[in-house]
ZABASE-479003 format. One record per residue (C-alpha): residue number from 1; residue in three letters; x, y, z. Coordinates in nm, 4 decimals. Last residue first. Layout:
n|res|xx|yy|zz
NUM|ALA|X|Y|Z
...
This chain:
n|res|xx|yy|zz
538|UNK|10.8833|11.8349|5.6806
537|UNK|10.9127|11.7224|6.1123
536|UNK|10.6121|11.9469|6.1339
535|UNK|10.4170|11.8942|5.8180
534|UNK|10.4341|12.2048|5.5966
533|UNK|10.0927|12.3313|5.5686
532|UNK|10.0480|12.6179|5.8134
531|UNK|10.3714|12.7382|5.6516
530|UNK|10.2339|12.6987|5.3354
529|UNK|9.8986|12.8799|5.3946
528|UNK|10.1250|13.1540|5.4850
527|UNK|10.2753|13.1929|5.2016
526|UNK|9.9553|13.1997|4.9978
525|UNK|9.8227|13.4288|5.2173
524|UNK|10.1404|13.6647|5.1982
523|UNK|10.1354|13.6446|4.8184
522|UNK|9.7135|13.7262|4.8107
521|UNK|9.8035|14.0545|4.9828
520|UNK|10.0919|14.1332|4.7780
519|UNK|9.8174|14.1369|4.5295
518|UNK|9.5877|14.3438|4.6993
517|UNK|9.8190|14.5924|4.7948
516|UNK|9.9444|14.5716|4.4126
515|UNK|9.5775|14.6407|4.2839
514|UNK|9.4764|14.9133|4.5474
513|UNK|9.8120|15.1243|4.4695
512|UNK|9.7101|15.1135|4.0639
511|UNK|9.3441|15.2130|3.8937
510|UNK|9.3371|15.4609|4.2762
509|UNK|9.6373|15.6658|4.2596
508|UNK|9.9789|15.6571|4.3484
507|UNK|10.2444|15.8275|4.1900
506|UNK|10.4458|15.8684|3.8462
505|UNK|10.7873|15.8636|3.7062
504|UNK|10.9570|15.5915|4.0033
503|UNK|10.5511|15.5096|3.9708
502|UNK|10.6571|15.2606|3.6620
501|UNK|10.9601|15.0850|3.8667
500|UNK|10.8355|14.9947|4.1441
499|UNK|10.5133|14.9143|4.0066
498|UNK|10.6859|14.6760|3.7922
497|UNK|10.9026|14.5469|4.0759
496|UNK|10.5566|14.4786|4.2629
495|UNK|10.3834|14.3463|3.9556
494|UNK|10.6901|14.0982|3.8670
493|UNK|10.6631|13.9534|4.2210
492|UNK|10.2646|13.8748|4.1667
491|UNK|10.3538|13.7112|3.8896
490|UNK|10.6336|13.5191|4.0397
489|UNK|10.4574|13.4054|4.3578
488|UNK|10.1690|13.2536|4.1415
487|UNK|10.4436|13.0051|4.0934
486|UNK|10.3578|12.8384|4.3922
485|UNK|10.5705|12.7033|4.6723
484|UNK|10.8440|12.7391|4.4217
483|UNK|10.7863|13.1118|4.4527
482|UNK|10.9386|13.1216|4.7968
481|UNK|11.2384|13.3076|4.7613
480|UNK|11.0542|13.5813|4.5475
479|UNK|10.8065|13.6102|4.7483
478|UNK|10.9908|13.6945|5.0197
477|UNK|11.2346|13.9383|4.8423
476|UNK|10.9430|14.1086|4.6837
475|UNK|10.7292|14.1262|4.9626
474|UNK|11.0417|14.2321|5.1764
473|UNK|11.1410|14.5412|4.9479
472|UNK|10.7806|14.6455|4.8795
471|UNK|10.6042|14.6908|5.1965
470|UNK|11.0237|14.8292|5.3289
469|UNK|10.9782|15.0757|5.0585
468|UNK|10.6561|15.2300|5.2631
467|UNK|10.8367|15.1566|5.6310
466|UNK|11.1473|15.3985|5.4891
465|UNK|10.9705|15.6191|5.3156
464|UNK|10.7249|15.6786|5.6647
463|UNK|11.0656|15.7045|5.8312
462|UNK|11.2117|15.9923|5.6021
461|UNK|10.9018|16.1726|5.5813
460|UNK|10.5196|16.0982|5.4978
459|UNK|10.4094|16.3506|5.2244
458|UNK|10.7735|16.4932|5.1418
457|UNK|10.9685|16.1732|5.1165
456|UNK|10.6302|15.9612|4.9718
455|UNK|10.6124|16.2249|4.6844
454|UNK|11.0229|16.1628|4.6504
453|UNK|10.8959|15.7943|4.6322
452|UNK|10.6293|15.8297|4.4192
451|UNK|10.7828|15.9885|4.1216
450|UNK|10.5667|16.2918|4.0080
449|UNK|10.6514|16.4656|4.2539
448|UNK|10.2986|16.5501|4.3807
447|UNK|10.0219|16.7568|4.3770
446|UNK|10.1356|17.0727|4.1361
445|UNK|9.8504|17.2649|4.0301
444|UNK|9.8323|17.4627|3.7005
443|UNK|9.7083|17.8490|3.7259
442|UNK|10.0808|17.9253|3.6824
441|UNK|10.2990|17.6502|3.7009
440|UNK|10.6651|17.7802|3.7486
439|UNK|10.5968|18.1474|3.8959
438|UNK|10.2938|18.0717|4.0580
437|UNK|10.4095|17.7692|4.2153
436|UNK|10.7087|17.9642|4.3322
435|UNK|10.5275|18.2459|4.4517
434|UNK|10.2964|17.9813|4.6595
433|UNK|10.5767|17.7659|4.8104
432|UNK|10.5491|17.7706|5.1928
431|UNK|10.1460|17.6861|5.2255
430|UNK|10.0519|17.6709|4.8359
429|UNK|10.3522|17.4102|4.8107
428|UNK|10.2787|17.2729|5.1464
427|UNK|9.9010|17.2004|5.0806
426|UNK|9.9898|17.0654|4.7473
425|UNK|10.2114|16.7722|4.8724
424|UNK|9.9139|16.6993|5.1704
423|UNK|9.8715|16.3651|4.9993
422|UNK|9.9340|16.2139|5.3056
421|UNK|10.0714|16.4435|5.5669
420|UNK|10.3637|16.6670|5.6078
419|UNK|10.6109|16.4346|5.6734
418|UNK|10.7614|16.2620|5.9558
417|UNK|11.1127|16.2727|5.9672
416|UNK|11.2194|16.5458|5.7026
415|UNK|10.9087|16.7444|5.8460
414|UNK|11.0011|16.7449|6.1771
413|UNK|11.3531|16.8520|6.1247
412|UNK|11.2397|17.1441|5.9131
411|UNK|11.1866|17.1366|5.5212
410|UNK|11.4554|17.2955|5.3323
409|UNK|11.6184|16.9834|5.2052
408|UNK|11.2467|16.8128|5.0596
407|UNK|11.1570|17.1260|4.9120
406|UNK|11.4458|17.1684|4.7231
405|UNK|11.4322|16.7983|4.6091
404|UNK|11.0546|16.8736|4.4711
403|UNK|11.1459|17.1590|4.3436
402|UNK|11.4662|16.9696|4.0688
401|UNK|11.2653|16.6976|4.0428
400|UNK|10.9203|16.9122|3.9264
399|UNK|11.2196|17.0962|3.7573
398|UNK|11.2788|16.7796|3.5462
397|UNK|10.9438|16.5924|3.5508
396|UNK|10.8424|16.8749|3.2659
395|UNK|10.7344|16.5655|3.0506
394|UNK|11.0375|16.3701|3.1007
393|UNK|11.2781|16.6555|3.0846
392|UNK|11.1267|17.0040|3.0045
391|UNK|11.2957|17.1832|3.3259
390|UNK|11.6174|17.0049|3.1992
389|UNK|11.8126|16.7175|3.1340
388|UNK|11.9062|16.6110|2.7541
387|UNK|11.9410|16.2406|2.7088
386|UNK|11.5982|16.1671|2.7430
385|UNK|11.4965|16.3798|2.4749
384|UNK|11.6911|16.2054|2.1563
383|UNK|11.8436|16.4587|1.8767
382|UNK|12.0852|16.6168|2.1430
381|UNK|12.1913|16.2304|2.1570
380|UNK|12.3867|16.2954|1.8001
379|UNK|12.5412|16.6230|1.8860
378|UNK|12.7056|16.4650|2.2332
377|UNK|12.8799|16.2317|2.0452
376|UNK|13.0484|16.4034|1.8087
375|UNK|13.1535|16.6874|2.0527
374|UNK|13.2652|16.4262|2.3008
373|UNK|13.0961|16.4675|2.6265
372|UNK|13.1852|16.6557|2.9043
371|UNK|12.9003|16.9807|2.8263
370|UNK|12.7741|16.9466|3.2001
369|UNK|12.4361|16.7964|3.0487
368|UNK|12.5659|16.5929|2.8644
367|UNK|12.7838|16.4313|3.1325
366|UNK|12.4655|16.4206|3.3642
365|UNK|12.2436|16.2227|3.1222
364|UNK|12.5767|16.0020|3.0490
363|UNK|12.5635|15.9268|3.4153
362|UNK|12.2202|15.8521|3.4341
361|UNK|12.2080|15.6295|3.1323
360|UNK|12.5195|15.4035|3.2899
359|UNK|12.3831|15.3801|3.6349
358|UNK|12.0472|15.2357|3.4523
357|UNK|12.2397|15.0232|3.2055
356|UNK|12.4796|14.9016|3.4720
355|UNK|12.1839|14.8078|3.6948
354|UNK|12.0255|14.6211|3.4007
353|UNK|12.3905|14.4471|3.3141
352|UNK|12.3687|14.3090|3.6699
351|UNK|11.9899|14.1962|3.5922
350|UNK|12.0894|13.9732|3.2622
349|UNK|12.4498|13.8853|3.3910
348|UNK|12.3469|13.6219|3.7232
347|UNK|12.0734|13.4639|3.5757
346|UNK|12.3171|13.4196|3.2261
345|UNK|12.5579|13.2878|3.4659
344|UNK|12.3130|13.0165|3.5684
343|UNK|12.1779|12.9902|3.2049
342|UNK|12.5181|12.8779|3.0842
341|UNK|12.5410|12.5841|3.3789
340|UNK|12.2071|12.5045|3.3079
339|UNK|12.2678|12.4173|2.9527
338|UNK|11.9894|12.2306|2.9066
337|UNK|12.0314|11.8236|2.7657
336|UNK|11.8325|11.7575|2.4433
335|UNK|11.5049|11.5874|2.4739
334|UNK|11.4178|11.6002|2.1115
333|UNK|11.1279|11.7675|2.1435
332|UNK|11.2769|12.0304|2.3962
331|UNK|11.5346|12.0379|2.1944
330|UNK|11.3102|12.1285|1.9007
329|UNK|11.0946|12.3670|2.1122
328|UNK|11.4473|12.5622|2.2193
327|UNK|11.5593|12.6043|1.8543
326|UNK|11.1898|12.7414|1.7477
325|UNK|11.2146|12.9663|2.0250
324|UNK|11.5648|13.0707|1.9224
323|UNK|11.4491|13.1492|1.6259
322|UNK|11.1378|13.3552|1.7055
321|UNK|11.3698|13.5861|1.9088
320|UNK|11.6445|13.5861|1.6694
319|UNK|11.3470|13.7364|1.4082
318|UNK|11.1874|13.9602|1.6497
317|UNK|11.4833|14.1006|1.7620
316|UNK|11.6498|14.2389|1.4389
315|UNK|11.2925|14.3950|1.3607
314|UNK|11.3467|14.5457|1.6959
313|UNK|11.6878|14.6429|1.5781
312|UNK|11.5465|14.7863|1.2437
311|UNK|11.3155|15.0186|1.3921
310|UNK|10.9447|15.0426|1.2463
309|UNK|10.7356|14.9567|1.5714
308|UNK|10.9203|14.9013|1.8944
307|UNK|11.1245|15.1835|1.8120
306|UNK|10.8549|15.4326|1.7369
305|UNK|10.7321|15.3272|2.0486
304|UNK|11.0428|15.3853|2.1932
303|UNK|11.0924|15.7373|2.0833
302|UNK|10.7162|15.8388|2.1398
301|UNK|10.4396|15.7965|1.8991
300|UNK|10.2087|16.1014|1.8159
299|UNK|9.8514|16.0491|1.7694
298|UNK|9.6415|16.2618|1.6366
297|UNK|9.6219|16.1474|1.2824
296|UNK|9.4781|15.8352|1.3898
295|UNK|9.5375|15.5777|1.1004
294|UNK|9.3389|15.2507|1.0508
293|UNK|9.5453|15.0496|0.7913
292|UNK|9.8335|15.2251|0.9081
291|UNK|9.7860|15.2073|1.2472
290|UNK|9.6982|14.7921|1.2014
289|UNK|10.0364|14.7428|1.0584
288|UNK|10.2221|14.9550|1.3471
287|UNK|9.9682|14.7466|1.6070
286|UNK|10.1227|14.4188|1.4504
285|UNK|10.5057|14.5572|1.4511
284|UNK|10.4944|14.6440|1.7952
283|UNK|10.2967|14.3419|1.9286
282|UNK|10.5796|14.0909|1.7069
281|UNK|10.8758|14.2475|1.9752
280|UNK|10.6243|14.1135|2.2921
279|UNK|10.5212|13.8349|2.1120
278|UNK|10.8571|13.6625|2.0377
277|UNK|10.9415|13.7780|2.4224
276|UNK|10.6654|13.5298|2.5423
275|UNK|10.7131|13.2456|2.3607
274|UNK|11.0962|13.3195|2.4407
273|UNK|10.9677|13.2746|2.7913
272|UNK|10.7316|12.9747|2.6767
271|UNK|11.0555|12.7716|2.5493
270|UNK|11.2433|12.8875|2.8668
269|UNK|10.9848|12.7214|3.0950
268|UNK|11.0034|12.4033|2.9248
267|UNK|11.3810|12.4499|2.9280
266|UNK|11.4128|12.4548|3.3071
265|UNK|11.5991|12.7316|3.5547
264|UNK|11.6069|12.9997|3.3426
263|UNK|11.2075|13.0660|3.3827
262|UNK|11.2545|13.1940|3.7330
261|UNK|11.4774|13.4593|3.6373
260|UNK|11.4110|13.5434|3.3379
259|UNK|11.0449|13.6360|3.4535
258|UNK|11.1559|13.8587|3.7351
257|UNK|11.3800|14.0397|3.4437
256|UNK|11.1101|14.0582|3.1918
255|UNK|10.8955|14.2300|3.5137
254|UNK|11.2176|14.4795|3.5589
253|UNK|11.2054|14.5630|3.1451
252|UNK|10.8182|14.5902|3.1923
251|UNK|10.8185|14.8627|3.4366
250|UNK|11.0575|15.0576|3.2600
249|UNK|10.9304|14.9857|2.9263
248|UNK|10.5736|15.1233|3.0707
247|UNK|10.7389|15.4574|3.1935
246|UNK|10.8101|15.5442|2.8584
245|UNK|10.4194|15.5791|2.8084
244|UNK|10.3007|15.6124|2.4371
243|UNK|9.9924|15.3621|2.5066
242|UNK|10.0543|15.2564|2.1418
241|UNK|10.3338|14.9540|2.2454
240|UNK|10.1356|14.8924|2.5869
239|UNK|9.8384|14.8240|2.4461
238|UNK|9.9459|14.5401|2.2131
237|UNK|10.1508|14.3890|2.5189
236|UNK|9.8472|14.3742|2.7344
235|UNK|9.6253|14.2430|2.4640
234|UNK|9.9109|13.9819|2.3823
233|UNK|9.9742|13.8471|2.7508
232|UNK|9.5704|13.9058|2.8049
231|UNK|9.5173|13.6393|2.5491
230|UNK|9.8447|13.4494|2.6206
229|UNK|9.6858|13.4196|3.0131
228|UNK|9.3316|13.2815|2.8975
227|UNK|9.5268|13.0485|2.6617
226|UNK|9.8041|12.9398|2.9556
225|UNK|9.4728|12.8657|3.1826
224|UNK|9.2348|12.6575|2.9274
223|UNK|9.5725|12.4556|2.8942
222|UNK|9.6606|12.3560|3.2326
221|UNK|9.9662|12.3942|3.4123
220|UNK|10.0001|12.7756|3.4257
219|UNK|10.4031|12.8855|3.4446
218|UNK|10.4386|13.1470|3.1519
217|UNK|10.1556|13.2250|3.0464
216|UNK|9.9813|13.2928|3.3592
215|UNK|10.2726|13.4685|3.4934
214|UNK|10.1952|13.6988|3.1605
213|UNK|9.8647|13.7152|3.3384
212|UNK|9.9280|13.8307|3.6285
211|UNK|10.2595|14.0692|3.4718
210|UNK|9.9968|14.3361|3.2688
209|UNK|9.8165|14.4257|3.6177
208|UNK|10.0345|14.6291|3.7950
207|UNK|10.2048|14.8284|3.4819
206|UNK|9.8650|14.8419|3.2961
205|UNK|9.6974|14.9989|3.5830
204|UNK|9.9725|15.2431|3.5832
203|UNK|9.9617|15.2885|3.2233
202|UNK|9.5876|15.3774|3.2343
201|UNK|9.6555|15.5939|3.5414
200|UNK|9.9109|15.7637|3.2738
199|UNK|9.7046|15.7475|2.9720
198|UNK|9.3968|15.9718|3.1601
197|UNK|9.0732|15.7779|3.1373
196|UNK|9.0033|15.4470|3.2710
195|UNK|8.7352|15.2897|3.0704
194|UNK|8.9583|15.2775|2.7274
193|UNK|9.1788|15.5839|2.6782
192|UNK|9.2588|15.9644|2.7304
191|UNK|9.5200|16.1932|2.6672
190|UNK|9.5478|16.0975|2.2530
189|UNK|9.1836|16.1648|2.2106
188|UNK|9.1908|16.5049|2.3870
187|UNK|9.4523|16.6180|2.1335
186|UNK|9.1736|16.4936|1.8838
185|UNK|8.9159|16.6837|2.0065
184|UNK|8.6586|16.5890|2.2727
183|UNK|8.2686|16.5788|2.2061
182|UNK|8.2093|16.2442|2.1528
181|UNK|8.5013|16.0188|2.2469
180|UNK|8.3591|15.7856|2.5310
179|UNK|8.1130|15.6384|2.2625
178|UNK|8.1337|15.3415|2.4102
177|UNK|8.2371|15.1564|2.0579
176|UNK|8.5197|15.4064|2.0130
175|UNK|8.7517|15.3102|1.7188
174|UNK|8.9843|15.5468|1.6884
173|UNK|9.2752|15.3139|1.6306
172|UNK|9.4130|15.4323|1.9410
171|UNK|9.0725|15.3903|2.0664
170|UNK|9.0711|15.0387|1.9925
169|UNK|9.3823|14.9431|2.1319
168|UNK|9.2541|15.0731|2.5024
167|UNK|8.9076|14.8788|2.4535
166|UNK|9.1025|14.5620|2.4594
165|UNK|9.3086|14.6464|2.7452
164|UNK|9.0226|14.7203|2.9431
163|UNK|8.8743|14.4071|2.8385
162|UNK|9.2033|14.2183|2.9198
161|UNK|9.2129|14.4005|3.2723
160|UNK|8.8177|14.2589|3.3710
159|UNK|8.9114|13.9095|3.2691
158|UNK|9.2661|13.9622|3.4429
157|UNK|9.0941|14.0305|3.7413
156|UNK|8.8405|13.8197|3.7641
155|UNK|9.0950|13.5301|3.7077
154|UNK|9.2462|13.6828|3.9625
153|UNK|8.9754|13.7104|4.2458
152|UNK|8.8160|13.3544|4.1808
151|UNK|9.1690|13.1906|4.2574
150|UNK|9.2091|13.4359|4.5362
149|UNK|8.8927|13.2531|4.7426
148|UNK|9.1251|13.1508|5.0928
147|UNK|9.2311|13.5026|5.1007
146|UNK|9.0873|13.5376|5.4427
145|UNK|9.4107|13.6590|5.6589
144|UNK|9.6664|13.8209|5.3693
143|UNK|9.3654|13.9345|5.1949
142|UNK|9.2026|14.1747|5.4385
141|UNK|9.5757|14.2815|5.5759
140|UNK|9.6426|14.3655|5.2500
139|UNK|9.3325|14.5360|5.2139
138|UNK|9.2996|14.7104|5.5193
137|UNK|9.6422|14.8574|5.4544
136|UNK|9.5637|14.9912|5.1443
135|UNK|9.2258|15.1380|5.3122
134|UNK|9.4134|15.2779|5.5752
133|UNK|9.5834|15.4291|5.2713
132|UNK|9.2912|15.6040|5.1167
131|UNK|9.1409|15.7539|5.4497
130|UNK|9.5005|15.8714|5.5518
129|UNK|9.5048|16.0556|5.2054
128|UNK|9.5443|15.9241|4.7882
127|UNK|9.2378|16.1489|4.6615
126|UNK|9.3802|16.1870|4.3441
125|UNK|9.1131|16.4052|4.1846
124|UNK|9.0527|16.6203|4.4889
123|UNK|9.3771|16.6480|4.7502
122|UNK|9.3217|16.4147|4.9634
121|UNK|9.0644|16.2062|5.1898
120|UNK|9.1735|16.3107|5.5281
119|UNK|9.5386|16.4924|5.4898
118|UNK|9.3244|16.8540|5.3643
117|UNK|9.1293|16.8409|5.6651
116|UNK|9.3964|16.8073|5.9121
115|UNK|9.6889|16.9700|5.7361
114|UNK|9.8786|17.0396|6.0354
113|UNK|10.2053|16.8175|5.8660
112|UNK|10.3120|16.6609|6.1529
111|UNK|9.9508|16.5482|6.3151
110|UNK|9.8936|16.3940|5.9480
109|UNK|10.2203|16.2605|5.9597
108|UNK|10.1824|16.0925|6.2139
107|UNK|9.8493|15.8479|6.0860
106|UNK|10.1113|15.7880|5.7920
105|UNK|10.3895|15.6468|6.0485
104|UNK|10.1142|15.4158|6.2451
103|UNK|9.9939|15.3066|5.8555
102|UNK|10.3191|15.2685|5.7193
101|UNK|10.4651|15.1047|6.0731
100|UNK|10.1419|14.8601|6.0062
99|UNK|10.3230|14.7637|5.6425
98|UNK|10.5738|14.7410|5.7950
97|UNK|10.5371|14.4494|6.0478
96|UNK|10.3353|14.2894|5.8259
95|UNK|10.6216|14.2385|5.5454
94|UNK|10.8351|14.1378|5.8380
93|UNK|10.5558|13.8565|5.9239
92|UNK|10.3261|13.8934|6.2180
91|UNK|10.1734|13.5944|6.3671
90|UNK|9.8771|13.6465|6.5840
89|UNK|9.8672|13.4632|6.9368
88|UNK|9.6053|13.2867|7.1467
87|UNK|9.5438|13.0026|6.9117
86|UNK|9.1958|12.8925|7.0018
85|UNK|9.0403|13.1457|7.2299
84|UNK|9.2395|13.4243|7.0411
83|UNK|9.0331|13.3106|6.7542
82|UNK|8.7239|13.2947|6.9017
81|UNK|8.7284|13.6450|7.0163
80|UNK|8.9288|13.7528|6.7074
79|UNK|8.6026|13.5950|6.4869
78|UNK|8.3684|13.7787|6.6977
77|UNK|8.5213|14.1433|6.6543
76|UNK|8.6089|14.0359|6.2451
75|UNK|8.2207|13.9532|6.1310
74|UNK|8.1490|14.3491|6.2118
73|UNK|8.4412|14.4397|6.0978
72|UNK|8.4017|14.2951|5.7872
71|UNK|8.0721|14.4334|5.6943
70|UNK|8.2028|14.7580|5.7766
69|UNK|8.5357|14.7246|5.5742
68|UNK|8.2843|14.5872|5.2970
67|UNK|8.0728|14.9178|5.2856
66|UNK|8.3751|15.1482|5.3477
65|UNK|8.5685|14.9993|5.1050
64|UNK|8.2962|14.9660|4.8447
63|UNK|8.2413|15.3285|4.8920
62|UNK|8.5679|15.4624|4.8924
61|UNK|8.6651|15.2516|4.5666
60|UNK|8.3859|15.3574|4.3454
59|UNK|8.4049|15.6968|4.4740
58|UNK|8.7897|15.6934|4.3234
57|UNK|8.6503|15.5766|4.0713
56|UNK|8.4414|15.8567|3.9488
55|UNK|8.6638|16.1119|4.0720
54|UNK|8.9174|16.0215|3.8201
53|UNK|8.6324|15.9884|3.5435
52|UNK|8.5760|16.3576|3.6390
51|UNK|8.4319|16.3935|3.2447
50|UNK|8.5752|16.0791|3.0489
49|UNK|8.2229|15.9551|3.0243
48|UNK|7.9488|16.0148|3.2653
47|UNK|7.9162|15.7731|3.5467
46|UNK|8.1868|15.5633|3.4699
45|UNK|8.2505|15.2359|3.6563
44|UNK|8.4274|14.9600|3.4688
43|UNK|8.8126|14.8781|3.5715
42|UNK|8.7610|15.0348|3.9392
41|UNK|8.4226|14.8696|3.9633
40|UNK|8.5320|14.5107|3.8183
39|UNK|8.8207|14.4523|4.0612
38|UNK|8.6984|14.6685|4.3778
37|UNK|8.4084|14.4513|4.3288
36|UNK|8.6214|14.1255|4.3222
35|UNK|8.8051|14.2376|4.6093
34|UNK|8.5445|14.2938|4.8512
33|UNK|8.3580|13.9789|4.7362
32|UNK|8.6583|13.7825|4.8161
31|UNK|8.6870|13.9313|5.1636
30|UNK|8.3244|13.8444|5.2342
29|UNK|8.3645|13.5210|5.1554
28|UNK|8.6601|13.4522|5.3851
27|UNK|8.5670|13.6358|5.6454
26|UNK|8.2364|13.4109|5.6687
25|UNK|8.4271|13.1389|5.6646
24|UNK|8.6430|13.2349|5.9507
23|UNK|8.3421|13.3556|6.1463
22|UNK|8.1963|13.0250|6.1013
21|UNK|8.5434|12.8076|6.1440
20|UNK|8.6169|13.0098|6.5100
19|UNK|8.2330|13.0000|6.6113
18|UNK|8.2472|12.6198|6.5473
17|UNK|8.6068|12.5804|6.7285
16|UNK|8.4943|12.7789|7.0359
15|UNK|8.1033|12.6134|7.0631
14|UNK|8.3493|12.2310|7.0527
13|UNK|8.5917|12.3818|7.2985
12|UNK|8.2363|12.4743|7.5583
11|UNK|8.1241|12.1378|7.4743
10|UNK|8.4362|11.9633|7.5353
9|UNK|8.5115|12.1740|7.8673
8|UNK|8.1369|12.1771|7.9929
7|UNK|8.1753|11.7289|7.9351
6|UNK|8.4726|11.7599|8.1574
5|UNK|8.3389|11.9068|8.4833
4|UNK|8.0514|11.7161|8.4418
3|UNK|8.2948|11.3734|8.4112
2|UNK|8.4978|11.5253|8.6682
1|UNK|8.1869|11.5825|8.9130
C-alpha cells in the first residue's frame, strides 16, 4: 500500500514537473516572438507613406499585443497551475512591485478622471491609454518571466534600429530610396524621416535604442559582436548629429555618463570608450562633409548641431579625443600600469559636474530672464535660444510648462492624487480649459506636456508619478549595481537614463515606451536568472 501510495506521488510529481518545463518552454518562445515582431513592425510597418504613419504603428503594436497577449494567456493559466504546484510562491522584486502599483494606480485614474472612453485607447495619434500601458506592463512582466531567448531579441533589434538609422541619414541628404518624400515640400522634408515619421518619435526611438548597441561596442567579447555594435554605434551617432533634436544631447550626455562609469574601471574598456567618443565628435564633422557635397536646402541645423559640425571646440575635441585613444592603446600595448586611483575621482567628478551643469543652466536661464545678469553678459546669450525663457522656449515648451503647471495646482484633491486618466491630458484641457486652449493654440491641440513627467502628474497624479519614476529609479539603480553579472546591464541602464532624460522634453509614444519596458524587461530576467544561479553557500 506504501509502495502504491508512493509510486501515484512520483508519477503524479513527474506529470507536475513535465507540464511545469512544457508550459515554461512554450512561454518562452512565444514571448520571444512577441518581442521580435513588436521589434521589426514598429521599426518597418507603413501602410501608406508618411500619411497617419503614427496611427500606423500604433495598430501595429495593438494588434500584435493583443494577438500574442492572447496566445500567452492561454499557455500562462496552465503554466501558473503547475507552477504554483512546484514552487508555491512568486517572487516580486521592488522594480515589480511598482511597476504593478503603475498599472493598479493607472486603472484609478481612469475612474478619477471620468473620462471613460476617452482613457481606453487614447487620445488618436498617440494612443498612450489604460489599453497601451497594460500593455507596457504586460511586456515587462512578459520578458522579465520567459526572457530566456533575449539574445535573438536584441540583435534583432539593433539590426532593425541600424536600418532605420541608415535610412534617417539618407533623407537628410535627400536621398529617398522608399520614395516616402513624393508629394511633401521641403518644410515637410525636414519634419519627417526614415520609416518612422515625425523627427521627435524618431529621436525618441533613437534615444532608447542608440545605447544597445553602443553597449555592444563597448563591452562585447567577440569580434563579429563589437563590429555589428560600431556599425550601429556610428549609424546611430551619424543620425543623431542631423536629426536637429536638442533633446538627443540630453539623452546621450546621461548614456556617456552610464558608459564612463563602468568603462573607468579597466583600461581595455577605456581604450574602446575613447573609441567611442573619437566617433561620436568625428560623426559631426563626417555628416557636415557629406551635407555639403549633397546639400538639402531645407534643412536648418540647430545650435548644437551646428556645434557638433563646424565649431572650433568640437574640432578641439576630436583631435584630444583621438589622442588620448592612441595614448591609451599604446599603454595598453605596452602594459603600462592604470591610474585607477585618478579614474576613481574622475567617476566621482564627471556626473557631479553634470548636476552642476544642469543646476547651473537653469539658474542662469532664470537670472536672464529676471534682467540680474551683467549687461555684457546677458547681451551675448540673448543671441542663443535656450538661454532666453519664454512662451517660445524650446519649441513653444515654455507656456506649454508654464499651463501645464497651472493646471496641475488648480486641479482638486482627487485629481492631484490620482489623475485624470491616461492620456486623458486633452480631455481636461477641452473639459476645464477650452478658452484657454483657444486662446493659446487655436485650432491646434494640446495632448500633453510635452515632458513626460508633468504629463504623467496630470494624467495619473501624484502617486501614479510616484510608482511610474519608481519603474525607472530602481531598474536603473538595480541594474546598475549588478552589471558585472553581465554587462548587458549597462546598455540597457544607459537606455533608461536616456529615456529619462530625452522624454523630460517629450512623452510617451509607441517607437519609444514599448522599447525601454521591454528592455528593463530583459534586465530583470537576466537578474533573476542570476539569483536562481548563484550556488547556495556562493
Amino acid at each position: 500500500m506504501n509502495d502504491k501510495t508512493a509510486g501515484r506521488e512520483d508519477r503524479r510529481q513527474y506529470r507536475t514537473e513535465t507540464g511545469f518545463k512544457i508550459t515554461e518552454c512554450f512561454m518562452q518562445y512565444l514571448t520571444a516572438v512577441l518581442a521580435v515582431a513588436l521589434c521589426v513592425a514598429l521599426a518597418f510597418y507603413v501602410s501608406n507613406g508618411y500619411y497617419r504613419i503614427g496611427e500606423d504603428k500604433f495598430i501595429a503594436y495593438r494588434n500584435i499585443m493583443l494577438t500574442g497577449s492572447a496566445a500567452l494567456f492561454a499557455v500562462l493559466i496552465p503554466y501558473a497551475f503547475f507552477f504554483l504546484k512546484e514552487h508555491r510562491r512568486f517572487p516580486i522584486s521592488l522594480t515589480d512591485g511598482f511597476v504593478l502599483a503603475y498599472l493598479i494606480l493607472s486603472g484609478i485614474s481612469v475612474v478619477a478622471g471620468g473620462f471613460y472612453k476617452d482613457a481606453l485607447w487614447g487620445f488618436p495619434g498617440w494612443n498612450m491609454g489604460l489599453m497601451s500601458q497594460a500593455g507596457f506592463v504586460l511586456l515587462y512582466f512578459f520578458l522579465s518571466r520567459f526572457g530566456k531567448y533575449y539574445r535573438i531579441m536584441l540583435p534583432v533589434m539593433c539590426m532593425t534600429a541600424c536600418a532605420v538609422y541608415i535610412l534617417g541619414i539618407l533623407n537628410r541628404l535627400l536621398i529617398d530610396p522608399l520614395g516616402f518624400y513624393d508629394g511633401l515640400t521641403y518644410y515637410q522634408e525636414t519634419q519627417f524621416l526614415s520609416t518612422l515619421g515625425q523627427s521627435s518619435w524618431y529621436g525618441s526611438f533613437l534615444a532608447v535604442t542608440l545605447p544597445v548597441g553602443i553597449g555592444s561596442f563597448l563591452y562585447a567579447d567577440g569580434a563579429v559582436w563589437r563590429v555589428a555594435g560600431g556599425c550601429m554605434m556610428l549609424s546611430g551617432f551619424c543620425t543623431l548629429v542631423t536629426q536637429n533634436s536638442d533633446s538627443a544631447y540630453f539623452a546621450l550626455a546621461g548614456m556617456i555618463i552610464v558608459f564612463f562609469t563602468v568603462s573607468s574601471h579597466s583600461l581595455k574598456l577605456m581604450c574602446r570608450f575613447m573609441t567611442m567618443l573619437t566617433v561620436l565628435f568625428a560623426s559631426g564633422k563626417l555628416m557636415y562633409f557629406l551635407m555639403q557635397l549633397h546639400p538639402n536646402p531645407a534643412f536648418e541645423p540647430d545650435f548644437v548641431t551646428r556645434l557638433m559640425w563646424t565649431s572650433q571646440v568640437t574640432w578641439a575635441l576630436l583631435i584630444l579625443c583621438l589622442a588620448v585613444t592612441v595614448l591609451m592603446n599604446i599603454m595598453a600595448f605596452r602594459g603600462c600600469r592604470y591610474p585607477e586611483a585618478l579614474m576613481g575621482r574622475l567617476r566621482l567628478i564627471v556626473p557631479v559636474s553634470a548636476i552642476v551643469a544642469a543646476v547651473g543652466l537653469v539658474c542662469v536661464i532664470i537670472l536672464q530672464e529676471k534682467g540680474a545678469l551683467p549687461e555684457a553678459v546677458s547681451g551675448k546669450l540673448m543671441n542663443i535660444p535656450y538661454f532666453n525663457w519664454g512662451s517660445q522656449w524650446g519649441n513653444s515648451r515654455g507656456i506649454i510648462w508654464s499651463f501645464s503647471v497651472k493646471m496641475f495646482l488648480e486641479a482638486d484633491t482627487v485629481h492631484k492624487l490620482f489623475g485624470v486618466g491616461p492620456d486623458c491630458f486633452h480631455s481636461y484641457v477641452v473639459a476645464r480649459y477650452s478658452a484657454q486652449q483657444d486662446l493659446y493654440w487655436g485650432s491646434m491641440q494640446l495632448t500633453n506636456a510635452h515632458n513626460e513627467w508633468m504629463t504623467s502628474l496630470i494624467n495619473v497624479g501624484i502617486l501614479g508619478t510616484i510608482a511610474y519614476m519608481g519603474i525607472y529609479v530602481t531598474a536603473i539603480r538595480r541594474f546598475f549595481r549588478k552589471y558585472r553579472l553581465n554587462l548587458l546591464l549597462v546598455g540597457i541602464t544607459a537606455s533608461c537614463v536616456s529615456y529619462m532624460l530625452y522624454n523630460f522634453f517629450c512623452y510617451q509614444q509607441v517607437l519609444c515606451t514599448p522599447y525601454v519596458f521591454m528592455l528593463m524587461g530583459t534586465g530583470e530576467y537576466i537578474l533573476r536568472q542570476a539569483v536562481d544561479e548563484t550556488p547556495p553557500n556562493g
